[in-house]
N, C-alpha and C positions, 0 to 999 in steps of 0.2 A: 616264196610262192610255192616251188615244189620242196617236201620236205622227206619227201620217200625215199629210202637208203640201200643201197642190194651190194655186199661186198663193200661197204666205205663210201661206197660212189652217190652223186644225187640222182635220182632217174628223173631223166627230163622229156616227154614227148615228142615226138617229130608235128609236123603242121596235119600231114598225113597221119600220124598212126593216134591222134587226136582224135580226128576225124572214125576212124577205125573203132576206136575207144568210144565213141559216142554210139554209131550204129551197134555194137553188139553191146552197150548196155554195162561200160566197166570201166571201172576206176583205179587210180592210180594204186589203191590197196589189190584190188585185184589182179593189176599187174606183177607184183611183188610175193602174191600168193602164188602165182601161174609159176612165177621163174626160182620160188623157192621150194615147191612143192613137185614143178614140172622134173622130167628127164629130159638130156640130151637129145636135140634132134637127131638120128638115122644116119642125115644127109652132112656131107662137107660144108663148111662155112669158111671164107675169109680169115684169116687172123685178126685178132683183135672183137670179131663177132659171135656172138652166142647166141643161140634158138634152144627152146626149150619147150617141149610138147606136156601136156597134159591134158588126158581123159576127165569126161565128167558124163558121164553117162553115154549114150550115143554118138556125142559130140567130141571133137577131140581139138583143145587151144593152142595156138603157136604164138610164142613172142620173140621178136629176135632186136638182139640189145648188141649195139657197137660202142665201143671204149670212145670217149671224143674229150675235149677241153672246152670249157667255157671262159671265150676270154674278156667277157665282162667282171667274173669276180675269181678270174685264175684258179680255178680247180678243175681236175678231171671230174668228170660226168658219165652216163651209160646215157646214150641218147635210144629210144625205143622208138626202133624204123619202122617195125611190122607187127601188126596183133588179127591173127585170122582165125577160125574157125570152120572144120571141115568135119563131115559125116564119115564114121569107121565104116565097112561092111561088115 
């Protein structure tokens, strides 16, 4: 079903960042664009989790992706918790 790949890994959507994914209008490709094209977030993150920011004009994207395991067909995954969108000054 998901066949999108970042690092080896499948990206797999959260129920939430689905949801997130729908309202602002973006796609698994476009997730994959954000976290291969974005930088580093600023801010500290967990181990294991990664955010990555990217401008696109006015607007500026966040995706933060947590290492996990799917144990329906046993491989690790990036599951994608959060996908938001916030104005720069």
């Amino acid at each position: 079903m998901f066949s999108i790949h970042y690092r080896g890994r499948r990206l797999v959507p959260s129920r939430s960042a689905m949801r997130e994914m729908v309202r602002l209008g973006l796609t698994l490709e476009d997730c994959l664009q954000l976290l291969e094209e974005g930088v580093p977030a600023p801010r500290e993150r967990s181990k294991g989790c990664i955010e990555m920011w990217r401008a696109k004009g006015k607007k500026t994207f966040n995706i933060v992706i947590v290492e996990s395991v799917n144990f329906a067909s046993n491989e690790a995954v990036y599951v994608i918790t959060h996908i938001g969108r916030f104005t720069r000054r």
